[in-house]
N, CA, C and O of each residue as an XYZ file, in Angstrom:
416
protein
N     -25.733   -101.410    -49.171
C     -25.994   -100.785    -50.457
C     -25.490    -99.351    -50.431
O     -25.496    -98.886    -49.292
N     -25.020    -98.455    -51.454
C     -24.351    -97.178    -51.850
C     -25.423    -96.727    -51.577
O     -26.493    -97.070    -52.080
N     -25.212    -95.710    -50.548
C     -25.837    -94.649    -49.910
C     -26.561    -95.074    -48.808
O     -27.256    -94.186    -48.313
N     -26.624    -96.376    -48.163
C     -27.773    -96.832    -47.023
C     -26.977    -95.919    -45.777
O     -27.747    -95.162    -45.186
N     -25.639    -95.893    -45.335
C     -24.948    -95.426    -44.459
C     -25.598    -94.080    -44.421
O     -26.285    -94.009    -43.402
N     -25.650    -93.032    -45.102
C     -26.048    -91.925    -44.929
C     -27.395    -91.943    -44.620
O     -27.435    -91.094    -43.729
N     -28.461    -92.324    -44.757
C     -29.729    -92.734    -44.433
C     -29.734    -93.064    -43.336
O     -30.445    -92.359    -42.620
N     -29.191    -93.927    -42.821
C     -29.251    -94.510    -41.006
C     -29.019    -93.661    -40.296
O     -29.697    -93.381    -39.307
N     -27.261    -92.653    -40.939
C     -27.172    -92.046    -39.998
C     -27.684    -90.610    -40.073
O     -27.684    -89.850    -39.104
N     -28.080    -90.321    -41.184
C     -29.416    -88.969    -40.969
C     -30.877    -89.392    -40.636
O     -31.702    -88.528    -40.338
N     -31.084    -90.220    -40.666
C     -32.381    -90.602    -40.026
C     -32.518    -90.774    -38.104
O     -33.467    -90.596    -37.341
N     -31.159    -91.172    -37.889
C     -30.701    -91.117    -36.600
C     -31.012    -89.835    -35.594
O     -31.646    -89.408    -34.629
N     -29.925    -89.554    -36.746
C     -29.541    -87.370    -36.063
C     -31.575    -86.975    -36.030
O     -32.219    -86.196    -35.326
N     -31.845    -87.582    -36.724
C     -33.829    -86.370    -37.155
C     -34.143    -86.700    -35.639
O     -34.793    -85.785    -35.135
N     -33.953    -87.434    -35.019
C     -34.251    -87.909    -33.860
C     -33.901    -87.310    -32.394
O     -34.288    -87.558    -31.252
N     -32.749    -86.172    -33.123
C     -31.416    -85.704    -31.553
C     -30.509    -85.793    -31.615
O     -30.155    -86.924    -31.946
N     -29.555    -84.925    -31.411
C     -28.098    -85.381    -31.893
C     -27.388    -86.764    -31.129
O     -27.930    -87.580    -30.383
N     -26.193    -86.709    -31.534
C     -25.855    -88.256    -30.828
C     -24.258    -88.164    -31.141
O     -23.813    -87.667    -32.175
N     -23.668    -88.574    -30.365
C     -21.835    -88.840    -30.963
C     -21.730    -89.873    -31.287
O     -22.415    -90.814    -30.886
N     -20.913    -89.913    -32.024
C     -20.673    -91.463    -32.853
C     -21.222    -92.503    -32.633
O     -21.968    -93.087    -33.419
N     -20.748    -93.052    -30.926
C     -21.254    -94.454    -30.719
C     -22.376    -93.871    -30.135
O     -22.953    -94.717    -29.452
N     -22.682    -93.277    -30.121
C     -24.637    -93.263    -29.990
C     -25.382    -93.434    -31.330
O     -26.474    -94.000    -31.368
N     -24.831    -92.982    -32.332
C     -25.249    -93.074    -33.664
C     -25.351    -94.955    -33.771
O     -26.306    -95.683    -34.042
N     -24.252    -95.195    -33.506
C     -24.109    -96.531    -34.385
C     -24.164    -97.584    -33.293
O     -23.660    -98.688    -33.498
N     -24.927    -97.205    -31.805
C     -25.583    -98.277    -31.095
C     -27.138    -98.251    -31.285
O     -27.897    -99.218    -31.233
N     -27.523    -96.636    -31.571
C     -28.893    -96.623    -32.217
C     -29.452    -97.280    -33.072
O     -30.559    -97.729    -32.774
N     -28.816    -97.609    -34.612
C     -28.765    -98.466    -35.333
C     -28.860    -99.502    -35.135
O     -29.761   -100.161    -35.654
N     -27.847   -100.094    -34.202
C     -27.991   -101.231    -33.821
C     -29.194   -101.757    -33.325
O     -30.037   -102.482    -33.853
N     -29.105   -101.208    -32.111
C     -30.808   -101.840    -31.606
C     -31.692   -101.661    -31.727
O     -32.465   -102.112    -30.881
N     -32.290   -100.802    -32.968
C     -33.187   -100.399    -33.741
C     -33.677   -101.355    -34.191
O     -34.831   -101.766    -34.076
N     -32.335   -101.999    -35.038
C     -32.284   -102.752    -36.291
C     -32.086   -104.134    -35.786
O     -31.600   -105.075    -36.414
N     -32.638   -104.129    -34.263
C     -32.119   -105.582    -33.853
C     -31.696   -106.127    -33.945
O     -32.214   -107.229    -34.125
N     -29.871   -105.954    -33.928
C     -28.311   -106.569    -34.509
C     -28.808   -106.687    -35.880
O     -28.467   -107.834    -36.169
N     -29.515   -106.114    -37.085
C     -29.234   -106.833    -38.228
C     -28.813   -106.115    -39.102
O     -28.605   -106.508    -40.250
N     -28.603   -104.826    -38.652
C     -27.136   -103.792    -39.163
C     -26.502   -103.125    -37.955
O     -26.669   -102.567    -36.870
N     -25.521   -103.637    -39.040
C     -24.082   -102.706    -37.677
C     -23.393   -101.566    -38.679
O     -23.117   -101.662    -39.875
N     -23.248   -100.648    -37.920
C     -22.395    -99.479    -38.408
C     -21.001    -99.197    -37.478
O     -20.868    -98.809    -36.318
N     -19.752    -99.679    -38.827
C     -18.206    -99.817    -38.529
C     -17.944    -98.434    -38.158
O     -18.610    -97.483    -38.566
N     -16.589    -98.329    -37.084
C     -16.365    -97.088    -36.906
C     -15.331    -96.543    -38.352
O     -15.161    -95.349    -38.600
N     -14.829    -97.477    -39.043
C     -14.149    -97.076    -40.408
C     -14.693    -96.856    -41.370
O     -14.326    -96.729    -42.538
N     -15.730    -96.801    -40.817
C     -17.212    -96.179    -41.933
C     -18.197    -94.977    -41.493
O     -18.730    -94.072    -42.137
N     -18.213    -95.247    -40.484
C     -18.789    -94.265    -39.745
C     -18.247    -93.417    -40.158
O     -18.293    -93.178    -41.365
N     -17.475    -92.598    -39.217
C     -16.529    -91.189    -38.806
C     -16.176    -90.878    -40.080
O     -16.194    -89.650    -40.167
N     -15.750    -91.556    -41.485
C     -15.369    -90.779    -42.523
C     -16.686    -90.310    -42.908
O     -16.700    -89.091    -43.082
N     -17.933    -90.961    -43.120
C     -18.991    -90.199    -43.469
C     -19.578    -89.325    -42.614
O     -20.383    -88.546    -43.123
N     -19.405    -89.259    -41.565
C     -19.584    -88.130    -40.601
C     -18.989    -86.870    -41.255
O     -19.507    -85.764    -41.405
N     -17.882    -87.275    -41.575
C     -16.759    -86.651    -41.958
C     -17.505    -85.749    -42.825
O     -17.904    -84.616    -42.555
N     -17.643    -86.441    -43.957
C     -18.153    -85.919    -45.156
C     -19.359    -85.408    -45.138
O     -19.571    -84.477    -45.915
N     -20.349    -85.834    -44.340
C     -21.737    -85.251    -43.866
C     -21.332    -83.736    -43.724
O     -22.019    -82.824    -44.185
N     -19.680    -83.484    -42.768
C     -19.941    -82.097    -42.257
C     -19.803    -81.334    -43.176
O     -20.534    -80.344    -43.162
N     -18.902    -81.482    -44.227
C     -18.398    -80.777    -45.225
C     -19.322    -80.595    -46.189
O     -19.204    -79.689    -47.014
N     -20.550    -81.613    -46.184
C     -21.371    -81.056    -47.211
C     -22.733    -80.119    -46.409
O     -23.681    -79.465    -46.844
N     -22.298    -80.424    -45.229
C     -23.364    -78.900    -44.657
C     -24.876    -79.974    -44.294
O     -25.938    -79.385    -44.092
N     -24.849    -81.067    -44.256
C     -25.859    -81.760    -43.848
C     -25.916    -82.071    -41.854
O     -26.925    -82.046    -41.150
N     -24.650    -82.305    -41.468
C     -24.596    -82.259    -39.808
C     -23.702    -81.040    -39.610
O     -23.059    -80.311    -40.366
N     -23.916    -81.107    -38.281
C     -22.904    -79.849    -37.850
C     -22.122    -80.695    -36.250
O     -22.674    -81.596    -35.619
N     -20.886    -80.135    -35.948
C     -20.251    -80.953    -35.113
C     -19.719    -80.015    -34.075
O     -18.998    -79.065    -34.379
N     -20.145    -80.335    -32.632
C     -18.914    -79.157    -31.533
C     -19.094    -80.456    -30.236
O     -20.052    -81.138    -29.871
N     -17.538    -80.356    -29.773
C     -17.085    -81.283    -28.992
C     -18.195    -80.702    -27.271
O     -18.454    -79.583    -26.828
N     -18.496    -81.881    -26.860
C     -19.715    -81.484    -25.543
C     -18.673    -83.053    -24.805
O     -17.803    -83.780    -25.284
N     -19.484    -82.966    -23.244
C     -18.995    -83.918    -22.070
C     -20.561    -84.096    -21.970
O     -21.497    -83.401    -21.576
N     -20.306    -86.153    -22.857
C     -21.239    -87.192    -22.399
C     -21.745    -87.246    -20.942
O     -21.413    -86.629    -19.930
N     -22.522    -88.054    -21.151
C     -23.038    -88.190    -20.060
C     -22.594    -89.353    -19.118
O     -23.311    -89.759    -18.203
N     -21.325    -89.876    -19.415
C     -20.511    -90.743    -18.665
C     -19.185    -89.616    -18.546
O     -18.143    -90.253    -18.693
N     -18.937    -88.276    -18.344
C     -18.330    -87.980    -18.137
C     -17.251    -87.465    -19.141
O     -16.711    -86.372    -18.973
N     -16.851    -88.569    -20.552
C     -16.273    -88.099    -21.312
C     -16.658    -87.304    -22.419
O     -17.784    -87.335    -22.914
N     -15.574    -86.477    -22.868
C     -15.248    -85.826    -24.502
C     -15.632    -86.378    -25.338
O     -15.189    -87.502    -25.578
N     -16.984    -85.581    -26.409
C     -16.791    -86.355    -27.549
C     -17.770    -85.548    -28.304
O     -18.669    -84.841    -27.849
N     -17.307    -85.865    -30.054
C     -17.816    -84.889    -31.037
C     -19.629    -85.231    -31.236
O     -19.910    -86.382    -31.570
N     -20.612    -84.385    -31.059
C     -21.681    -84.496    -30.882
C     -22.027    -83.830    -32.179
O     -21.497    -82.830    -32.662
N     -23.289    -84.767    -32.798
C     -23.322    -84.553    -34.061
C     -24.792    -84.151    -33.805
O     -25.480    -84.583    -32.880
N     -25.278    -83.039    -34.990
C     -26.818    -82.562    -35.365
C     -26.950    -82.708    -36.717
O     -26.008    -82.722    -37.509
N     -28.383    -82.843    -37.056
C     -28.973    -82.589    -38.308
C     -29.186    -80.837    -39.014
O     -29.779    -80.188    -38.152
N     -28.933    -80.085    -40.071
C     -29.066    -78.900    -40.043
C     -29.900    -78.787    -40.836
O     -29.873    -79.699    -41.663
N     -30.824    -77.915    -41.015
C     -31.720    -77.912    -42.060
C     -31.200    -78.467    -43.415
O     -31.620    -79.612    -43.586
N     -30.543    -78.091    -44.272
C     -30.230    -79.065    -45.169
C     -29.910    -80.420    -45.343
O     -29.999    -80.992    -46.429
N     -29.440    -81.089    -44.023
C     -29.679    -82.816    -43.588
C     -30.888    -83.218    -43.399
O     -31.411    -84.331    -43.343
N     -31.434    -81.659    -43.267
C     -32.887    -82.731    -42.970
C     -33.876    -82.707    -44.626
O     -34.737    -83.423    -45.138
N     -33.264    -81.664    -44.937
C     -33.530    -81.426    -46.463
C     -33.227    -83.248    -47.249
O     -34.097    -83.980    -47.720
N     -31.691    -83.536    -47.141
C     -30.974    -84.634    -47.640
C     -31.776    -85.958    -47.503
O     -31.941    -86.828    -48.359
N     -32.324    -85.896    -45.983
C     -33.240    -86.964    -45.515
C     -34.430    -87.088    -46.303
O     -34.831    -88.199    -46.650
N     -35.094    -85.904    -46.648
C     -35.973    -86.233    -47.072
C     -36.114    -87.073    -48.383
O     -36.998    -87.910    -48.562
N     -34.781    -86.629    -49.601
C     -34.921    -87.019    -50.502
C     -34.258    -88.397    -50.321
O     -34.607    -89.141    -51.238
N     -33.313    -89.066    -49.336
C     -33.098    -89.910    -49.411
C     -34.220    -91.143    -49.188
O     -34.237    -92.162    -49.879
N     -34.897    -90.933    -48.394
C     -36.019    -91.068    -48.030
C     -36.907    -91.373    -49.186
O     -37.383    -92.479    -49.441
N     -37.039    -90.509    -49.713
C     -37.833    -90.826    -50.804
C     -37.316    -91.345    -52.047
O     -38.151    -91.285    -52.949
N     -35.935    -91.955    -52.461
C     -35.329    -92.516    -53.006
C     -35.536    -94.109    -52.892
O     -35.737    -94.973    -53.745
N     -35.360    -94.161    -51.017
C     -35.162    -95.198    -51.056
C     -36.268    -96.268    -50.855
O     -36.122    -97.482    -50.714
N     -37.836    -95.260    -50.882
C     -39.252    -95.863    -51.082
C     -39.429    -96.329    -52.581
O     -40.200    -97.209    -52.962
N     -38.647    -95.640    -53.295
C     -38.734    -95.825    -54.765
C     -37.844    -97.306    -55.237
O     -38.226    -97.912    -56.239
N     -36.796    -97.752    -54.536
C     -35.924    -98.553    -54.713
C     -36.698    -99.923    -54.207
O     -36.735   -101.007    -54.789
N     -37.526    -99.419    -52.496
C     -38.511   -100.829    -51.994
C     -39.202   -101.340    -53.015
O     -39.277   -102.514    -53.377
N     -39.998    -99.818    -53.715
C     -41.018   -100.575    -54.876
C     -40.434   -101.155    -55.830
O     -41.027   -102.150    -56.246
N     -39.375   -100.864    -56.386
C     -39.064   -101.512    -57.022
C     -38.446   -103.030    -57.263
O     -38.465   -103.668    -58.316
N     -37.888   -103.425    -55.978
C     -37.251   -104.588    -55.840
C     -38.575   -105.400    -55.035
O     -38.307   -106.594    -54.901
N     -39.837   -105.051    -54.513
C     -41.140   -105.257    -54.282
C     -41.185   -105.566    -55.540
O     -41.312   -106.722    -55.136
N     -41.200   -105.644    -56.385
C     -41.932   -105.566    -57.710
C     -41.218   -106.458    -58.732
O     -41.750   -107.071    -59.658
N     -39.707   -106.417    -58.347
C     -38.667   -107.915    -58.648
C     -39.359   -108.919    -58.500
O     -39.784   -109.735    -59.317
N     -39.511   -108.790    -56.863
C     -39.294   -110.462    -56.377
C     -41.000   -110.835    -56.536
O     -41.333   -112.012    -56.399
N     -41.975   -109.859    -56.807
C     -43.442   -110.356    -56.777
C     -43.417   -110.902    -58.503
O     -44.350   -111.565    -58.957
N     -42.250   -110.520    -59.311
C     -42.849   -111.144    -60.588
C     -42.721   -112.793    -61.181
O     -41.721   -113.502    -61.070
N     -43.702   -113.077    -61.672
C     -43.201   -114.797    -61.594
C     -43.703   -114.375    -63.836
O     -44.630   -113.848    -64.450
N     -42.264   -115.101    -64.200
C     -42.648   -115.021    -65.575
C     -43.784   -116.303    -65.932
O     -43.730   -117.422    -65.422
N     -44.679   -115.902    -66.804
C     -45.888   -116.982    -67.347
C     -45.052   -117.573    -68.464
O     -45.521   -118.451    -69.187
């Protein structure tokens, strides 16, 4: 659904930063294989996360040794989270509220 990607992966970051495939193995086994996050989806919204001032990005050495862009939440991502967050409690109730109706 439009906008779930940004939610996973700012709900992720609230947690510690993470580089990419830490982001989107977190997800994964969170979500017990039942979302996956593409890297052709990923990294452009990363992308765009930075530019709107929600993560912030500086290249660090994993802990297997390699290079790689390590992502944070900045106060205004965590700002973003919140309202997404609360968007998307509004969207449960509502589709809660679909599937509980039976017409008389």
């Amino acid at each position: 659904m439009q906008g779930t990607l940004d939610l996973l992966v700012l709900k992720t970051l609230s947690g510690g930063p993470h580089h990419g495939y830490g982001i989107a193995a977190h997800v994964q086994q969170v979500t017990a294989d039942a979302l996956r996050v593409e890297e052709g989806s990923l990294y452009p919204a990363l992308h765009r996360m930075e530019q709107a001032g929600w993560v912030v990005a500086k290249w660090e050495v994993t802990e297997n040794g390699r290079r790689a862009r390590v992502y944070r939440l900045t106060r205004r991502g965590e700002q973003q989270l919140q309202e997404q967050e609360r968007k998307w409690a509004l969207l449960i109730k509502a589709v809660g509220r679909l599937i509980r109706f039976t017409e008389r």
